[in-house]
C-alpha positions as CSV (number, residue, x, y, z in Angstrom):
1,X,15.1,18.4,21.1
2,X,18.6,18.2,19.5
3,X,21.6,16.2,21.8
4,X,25.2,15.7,21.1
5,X,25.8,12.6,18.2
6,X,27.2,10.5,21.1
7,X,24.4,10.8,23.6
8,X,21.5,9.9,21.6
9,X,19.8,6.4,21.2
10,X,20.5,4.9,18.3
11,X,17.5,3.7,16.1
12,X,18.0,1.3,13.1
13,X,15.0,1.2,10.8
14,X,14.9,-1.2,7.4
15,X,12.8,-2.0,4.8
16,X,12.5,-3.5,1.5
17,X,9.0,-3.7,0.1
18,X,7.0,-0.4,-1.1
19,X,4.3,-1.3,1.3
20,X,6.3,-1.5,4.3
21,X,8.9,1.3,3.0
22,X,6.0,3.4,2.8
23,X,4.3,2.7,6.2
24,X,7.9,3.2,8.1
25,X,8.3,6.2,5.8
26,X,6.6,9.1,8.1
27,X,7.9,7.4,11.2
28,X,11.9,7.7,9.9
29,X,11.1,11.0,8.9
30,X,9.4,12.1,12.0
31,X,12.6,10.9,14.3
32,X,15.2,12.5,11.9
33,X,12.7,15.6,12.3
34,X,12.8,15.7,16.2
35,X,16.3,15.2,16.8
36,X,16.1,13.4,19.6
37,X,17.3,9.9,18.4
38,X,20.3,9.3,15.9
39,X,18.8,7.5,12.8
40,X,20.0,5.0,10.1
41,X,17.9,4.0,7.4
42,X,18.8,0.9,5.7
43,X,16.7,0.1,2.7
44,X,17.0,-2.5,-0.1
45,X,14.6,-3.2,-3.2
46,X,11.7,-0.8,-4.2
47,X,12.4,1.0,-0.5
48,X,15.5,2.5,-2.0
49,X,13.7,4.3,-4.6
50,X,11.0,5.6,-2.2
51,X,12.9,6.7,0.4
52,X,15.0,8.7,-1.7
53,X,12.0,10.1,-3.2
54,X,10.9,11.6,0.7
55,X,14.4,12.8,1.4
56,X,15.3,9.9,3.4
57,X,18.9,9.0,3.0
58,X,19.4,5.1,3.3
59,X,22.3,3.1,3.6
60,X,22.6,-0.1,1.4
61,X,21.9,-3.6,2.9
62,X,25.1,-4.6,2.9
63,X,26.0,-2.3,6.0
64,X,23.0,-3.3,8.3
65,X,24.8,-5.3,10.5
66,X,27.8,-2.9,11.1
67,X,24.7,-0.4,11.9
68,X,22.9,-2.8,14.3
69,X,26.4,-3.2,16.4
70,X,25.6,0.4,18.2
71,X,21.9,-0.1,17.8
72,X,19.5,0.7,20.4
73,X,16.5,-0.4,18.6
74,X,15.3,-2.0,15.6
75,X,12.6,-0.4,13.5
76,X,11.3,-2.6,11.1
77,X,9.2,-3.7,8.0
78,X,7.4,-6.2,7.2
79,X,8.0,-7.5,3.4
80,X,7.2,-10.6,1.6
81,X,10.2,-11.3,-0.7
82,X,12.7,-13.5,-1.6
83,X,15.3,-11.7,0.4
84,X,13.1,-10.9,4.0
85,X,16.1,-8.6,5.3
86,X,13.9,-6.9,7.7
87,X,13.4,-10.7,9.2
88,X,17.2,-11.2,9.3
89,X,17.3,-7.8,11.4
90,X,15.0,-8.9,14.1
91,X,17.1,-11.8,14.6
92,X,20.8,-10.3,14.7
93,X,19.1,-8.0,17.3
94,X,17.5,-10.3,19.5
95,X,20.8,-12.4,19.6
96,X,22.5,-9.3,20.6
97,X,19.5,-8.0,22.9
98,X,18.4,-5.5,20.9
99,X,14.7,-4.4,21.4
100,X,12.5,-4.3,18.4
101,X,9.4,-3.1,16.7
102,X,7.9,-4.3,13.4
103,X,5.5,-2.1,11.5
104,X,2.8,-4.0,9.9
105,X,1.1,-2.1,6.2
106,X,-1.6,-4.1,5.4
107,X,-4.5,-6.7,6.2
108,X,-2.5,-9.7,4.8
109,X,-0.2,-12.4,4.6
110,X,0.7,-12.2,8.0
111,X,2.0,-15.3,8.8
112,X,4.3,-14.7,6.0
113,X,5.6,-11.5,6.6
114,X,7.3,-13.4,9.9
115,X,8.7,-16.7,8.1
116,X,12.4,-17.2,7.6
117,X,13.1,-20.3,6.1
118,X,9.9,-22.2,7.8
119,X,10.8,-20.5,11.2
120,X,8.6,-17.8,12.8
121,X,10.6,-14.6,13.5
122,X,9.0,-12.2,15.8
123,X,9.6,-8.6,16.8
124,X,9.7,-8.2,20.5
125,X,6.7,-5.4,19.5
126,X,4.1,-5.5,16.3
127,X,2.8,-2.4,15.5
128,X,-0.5,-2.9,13.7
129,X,-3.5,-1.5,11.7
130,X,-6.6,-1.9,13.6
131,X,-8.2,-4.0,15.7
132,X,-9.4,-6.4,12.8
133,X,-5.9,-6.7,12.1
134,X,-4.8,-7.3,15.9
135,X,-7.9,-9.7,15.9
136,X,-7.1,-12.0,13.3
137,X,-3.1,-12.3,13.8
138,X,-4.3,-13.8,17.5
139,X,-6.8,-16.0,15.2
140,X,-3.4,-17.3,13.4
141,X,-1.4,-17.8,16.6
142,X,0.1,-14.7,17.1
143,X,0.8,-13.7,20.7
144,X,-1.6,-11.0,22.5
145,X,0.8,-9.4,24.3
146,X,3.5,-8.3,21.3
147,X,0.1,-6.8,19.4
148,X,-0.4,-3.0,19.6
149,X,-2.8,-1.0,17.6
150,X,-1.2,2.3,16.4
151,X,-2.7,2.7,12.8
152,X,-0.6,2.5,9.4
153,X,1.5,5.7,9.4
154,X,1.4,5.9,5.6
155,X,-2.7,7.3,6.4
156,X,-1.2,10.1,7.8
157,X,-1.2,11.6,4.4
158,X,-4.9,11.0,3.0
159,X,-6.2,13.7,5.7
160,X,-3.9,16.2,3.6
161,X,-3.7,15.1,0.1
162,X,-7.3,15.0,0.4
163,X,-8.0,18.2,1.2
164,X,-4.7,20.2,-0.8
165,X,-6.7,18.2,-4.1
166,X,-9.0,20.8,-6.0
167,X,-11.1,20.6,-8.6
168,X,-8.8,22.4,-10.7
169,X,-6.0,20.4,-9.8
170,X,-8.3,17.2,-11.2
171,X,-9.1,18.7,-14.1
172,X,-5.5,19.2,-15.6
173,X,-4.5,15.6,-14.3
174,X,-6.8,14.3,-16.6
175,X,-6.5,16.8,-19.3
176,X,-3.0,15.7,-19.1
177,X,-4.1,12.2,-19.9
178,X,-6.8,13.0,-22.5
179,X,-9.9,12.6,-20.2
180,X,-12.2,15.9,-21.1
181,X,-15.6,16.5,-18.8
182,X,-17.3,14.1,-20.9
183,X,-15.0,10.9,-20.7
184,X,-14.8,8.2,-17.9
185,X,-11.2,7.6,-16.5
186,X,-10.7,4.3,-15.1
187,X,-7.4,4.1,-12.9
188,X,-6.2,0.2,-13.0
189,X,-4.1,-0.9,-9.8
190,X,-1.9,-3.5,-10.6
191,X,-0.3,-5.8,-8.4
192,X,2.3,-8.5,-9.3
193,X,0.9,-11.5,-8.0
194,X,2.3,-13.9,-11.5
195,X,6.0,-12.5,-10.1
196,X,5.1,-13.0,-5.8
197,X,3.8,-16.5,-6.2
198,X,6.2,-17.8,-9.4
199,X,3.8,-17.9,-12.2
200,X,0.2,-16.7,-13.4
201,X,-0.8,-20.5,-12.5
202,X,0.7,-20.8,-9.1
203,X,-1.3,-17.4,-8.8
204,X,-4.6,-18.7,-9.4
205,X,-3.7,-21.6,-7.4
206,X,-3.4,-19.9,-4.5
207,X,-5.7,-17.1,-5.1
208,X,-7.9,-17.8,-8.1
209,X,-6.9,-15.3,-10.4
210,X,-4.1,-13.1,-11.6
211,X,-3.4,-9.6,-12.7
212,X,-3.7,-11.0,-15.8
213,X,-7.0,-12.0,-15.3
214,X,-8.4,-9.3,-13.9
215,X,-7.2,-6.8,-16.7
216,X,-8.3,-9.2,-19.5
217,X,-12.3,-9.0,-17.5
218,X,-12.0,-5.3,-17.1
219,X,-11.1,-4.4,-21.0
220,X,-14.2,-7.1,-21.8
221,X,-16.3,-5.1,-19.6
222,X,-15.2,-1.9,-20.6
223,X,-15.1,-2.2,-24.3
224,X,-18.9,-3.3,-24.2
225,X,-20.0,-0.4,-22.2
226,X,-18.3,2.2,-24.4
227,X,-19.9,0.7,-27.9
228,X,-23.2,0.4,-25.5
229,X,-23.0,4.2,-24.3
230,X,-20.9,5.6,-27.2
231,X,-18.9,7.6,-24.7
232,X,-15.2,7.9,-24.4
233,X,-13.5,5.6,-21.8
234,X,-9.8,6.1,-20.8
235,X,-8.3,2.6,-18.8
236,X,-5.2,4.4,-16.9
237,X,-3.0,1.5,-16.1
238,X,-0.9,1.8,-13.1
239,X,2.1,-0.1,-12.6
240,X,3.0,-1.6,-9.1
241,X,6.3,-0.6,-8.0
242,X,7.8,-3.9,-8.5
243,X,6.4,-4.5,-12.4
244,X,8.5,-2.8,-15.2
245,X,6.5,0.3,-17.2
246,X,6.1,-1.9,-20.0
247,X,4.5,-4.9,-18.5
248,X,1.4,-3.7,-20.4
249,X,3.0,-2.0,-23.4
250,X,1.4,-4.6,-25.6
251,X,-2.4,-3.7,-24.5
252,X,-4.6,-2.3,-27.2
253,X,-8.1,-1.9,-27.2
254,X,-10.3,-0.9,-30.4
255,X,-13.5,0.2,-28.2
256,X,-11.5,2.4,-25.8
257,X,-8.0,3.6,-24.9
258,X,-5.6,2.4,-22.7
259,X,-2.8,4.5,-21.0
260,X,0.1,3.9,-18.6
261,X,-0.2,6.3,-15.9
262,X,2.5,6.8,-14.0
263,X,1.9,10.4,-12.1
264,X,3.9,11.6,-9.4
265,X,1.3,10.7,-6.8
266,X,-0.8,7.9,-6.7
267,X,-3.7,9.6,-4.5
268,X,-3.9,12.2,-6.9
269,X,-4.2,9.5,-9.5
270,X,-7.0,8.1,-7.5
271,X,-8.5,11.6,-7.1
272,X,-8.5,12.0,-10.7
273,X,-10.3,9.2,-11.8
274,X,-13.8,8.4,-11.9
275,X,-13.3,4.9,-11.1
276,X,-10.8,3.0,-9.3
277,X,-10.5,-1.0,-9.7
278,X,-7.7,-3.3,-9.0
279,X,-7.8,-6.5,-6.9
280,X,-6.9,-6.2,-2.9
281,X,-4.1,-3.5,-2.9
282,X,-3.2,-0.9,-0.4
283,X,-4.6,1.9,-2.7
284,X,-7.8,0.7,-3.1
285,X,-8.3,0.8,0.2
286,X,-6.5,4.8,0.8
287,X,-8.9,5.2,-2.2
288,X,-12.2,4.6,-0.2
289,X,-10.8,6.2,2.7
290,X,-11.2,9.6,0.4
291,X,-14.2,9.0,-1.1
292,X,-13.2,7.2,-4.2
293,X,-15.6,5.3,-6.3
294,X,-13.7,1.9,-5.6
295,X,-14.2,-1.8,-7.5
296,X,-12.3,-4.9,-6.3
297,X,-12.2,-7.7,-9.0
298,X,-10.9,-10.8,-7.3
299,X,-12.8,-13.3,-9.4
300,X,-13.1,-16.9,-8.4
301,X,-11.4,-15.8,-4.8
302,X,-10.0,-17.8,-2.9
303,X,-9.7,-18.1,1.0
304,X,-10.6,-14.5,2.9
305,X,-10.5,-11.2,1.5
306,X,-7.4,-8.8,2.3
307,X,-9.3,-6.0,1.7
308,X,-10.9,-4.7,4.4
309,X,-12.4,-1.9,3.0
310,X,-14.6,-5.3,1.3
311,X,-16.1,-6.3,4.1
312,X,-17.0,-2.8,5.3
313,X,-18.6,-2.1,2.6
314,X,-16.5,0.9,1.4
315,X,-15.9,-0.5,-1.5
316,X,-17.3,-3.0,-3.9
317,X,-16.2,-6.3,-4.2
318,X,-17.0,-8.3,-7.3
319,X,-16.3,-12.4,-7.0
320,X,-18.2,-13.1,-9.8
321,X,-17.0,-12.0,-13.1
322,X,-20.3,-12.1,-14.6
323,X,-21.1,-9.4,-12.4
324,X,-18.3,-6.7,-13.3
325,X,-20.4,-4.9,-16.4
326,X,-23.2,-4.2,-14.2
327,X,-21.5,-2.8,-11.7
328,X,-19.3,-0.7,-13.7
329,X,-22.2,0.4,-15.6
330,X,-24.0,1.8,-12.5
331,X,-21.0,3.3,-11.3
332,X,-19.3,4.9,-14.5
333,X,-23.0,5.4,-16.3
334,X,-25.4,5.2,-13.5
335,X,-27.8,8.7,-12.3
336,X,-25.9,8.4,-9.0
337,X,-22.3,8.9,-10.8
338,X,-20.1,10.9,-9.1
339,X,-19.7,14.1,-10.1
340,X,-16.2,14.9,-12.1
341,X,-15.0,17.8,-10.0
342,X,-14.7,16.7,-6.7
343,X,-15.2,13.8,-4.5
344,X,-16.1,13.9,-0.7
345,X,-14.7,12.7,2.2
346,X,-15.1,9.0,3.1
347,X,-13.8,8.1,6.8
348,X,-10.2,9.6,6.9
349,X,-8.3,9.2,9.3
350,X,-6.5,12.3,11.3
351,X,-3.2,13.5,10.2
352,X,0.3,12.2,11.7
353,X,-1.9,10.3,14.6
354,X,-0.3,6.7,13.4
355,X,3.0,8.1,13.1
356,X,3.1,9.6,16.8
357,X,1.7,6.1,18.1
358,X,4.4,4.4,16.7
359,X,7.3,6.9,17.9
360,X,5.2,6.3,21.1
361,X,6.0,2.8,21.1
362,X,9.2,3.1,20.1
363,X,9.8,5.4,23.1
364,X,8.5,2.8,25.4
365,X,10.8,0.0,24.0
366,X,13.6,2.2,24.9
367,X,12.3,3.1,28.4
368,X,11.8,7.0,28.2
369,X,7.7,6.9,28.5
């Protein structure tokens, strides 16, 4: 449906971290799409990047409030920064009486995503996962009535990458990277917890490791099994969008080789490999949702797993450091190893269904369903 400039609502969406830039992601692009509404992105830190990369034009930060003047709604983020712009949008709009919707990414720091300077700062709608997710923000005080369960639009994809992936495609990727039929390619998720909580120590303060950590276990582990098995092992490291490419420049190993492993598309990246380990992020999780072999090293954790995929069962957590060479053993070296040309569905969800939920909701908050 296409209307004149003038007579169409006017929707505001921001976002600053990848997580959350990447769940609003389908949803900006499925209201620029349709026409109905007029759309400004405003994006600041990695969002910038990302929404660029999907052909989603995005004003700076400085011009949010000028945007949220004529706004009808606020579509929001959630991020867990220094800066928490998305957070400074919900309030401008409630003091101007402006509804607004707040798209949640993952299983995780949610009282934080919603604390501005020690106050709580609420969307007048959250849009979340799942009902785990809904269940445990009314565990933490969150109110009932502001939860809706819509999914995590960035899903949308797996359904599709998934099934556009062939084995031909995964054999040139790791060609590409040295990996031939005989080698095991571990992709390595990184996530900068040293940089989100101040330091490696206030890291394992709160959490009980540290990316740090968890790489230096994984090369031990690795480098015994490939003297044990005398077969080629590839570790594929793969930066979080917030840590510079040469966070791990320094890394050598003698036993196996380590790569940086930046490809176009993570889920093909995940596809590719035979192994995917990292500690609780968002990938891991897409990962399993596809059928990836998945480990999550979280040694010595603290408080509850983010993961949820861990407490399904989807993929395997390891707590206990001692642990990790077994388990990578039976999964890289093991009779039940998955076979290099293709892997299988796990529980994917259907295409563009979170997306249309949240436009959904967005149409209720502006009174048209």
């Amino acid at each position: 449906m296409n209307r004149d400039a003038a007579s169409r609502p006017t929707v505001v969406a921001v976002a600053g971290d990848p997580g959350g830039a990447a769940a609003l992601a389908p949803v900006v692009r499925a209201l620029l799409d349709e026409g109905r509404y007029r759309v400004i992105p405003c994006a600041y830190a990695q969002a910038v990047s990302l929404w660029q990369s999907q052909g989603i034009a995005a004003i700076e930060a400085g011009g949010l409030a000028a945007a949220l003047a004529d706004a009808d709604l606020l579509l929001a983020a959630t991020s867990v920064n220094a800066e928490n712009l998305e957070l400074d949008a919900v309030a401008r709009a409630q003091s101007k009486g402006i509804p607004s919707l707040a798209v949640l990414d993952f299983w995780s720091n949610y009282r934080r995503r919603f604390l501005a300077d020690g106050r709580r700062v609420l969307a007048d709608r959250l849009a979340v996962m799942d009902e785990l997710a809904r269940r445990e923000m009314i565990d933490e005080g969150f109110p009932a009535d502001r939860l809706v369960v819509t999914g995590q639009p960035a899903f949308d994809r797996l359904a599709l990458a998934h099934d556009r992936f062939t084995p031909q495609r995964r054999r040139a990727l790791r060609s590409g990277i040295g990996a031939d039929a005989d080698a095991r390619l571990v992709l390595f998720v990184s996530q900068p917890f040293a940089d989100i909580h101040g330091s490696p120590e206030a890291a394992r303060a709160a959490l009980g490791f540290d990316e740090h950590d968890v790489l230096a276990l994984t090369c031990a582990a690795l480098s015994h099994l490939a003297k044990k098995h005398g077969t080629p092992i590839i570790l594929a490291l793969r930066p979080h969008p917030r840590e510079s490419d040469d966070k791990f420049a320094e890394i050598q190993e003698d036993d196996f080789r380590v790569a940086i492993w930046k490809t176009q598309d993570q889920l093909e990246a995940a596809l590719s490999a035979d192994l995917v380990l990292g500690m609780n992020s968002a990938l891991l999780y897409e990962a399993t949702l596809m059928g990836c072999p998945v480990v999550s090293l979280q040694p010595d954790l603290k408080g509850l797993d983010p993961l949820p995929s861990n407490r399904s069962g989807r993929s395997i957590a390891v707590y206990d450091p001692d642990k990790l060479r077994t388990v990578l053993e039976k999964l890289l070296f093991g009779p039940d190893r998955q076979s290099i040309d293709g892997v299988s569905s796990g529980s994917l969800p259907p295409a563009g269904c979170a997306t249309a939920a949240v436009v959904e909701e967005i149409r209720k908050l502006l009174g048209e369903a």
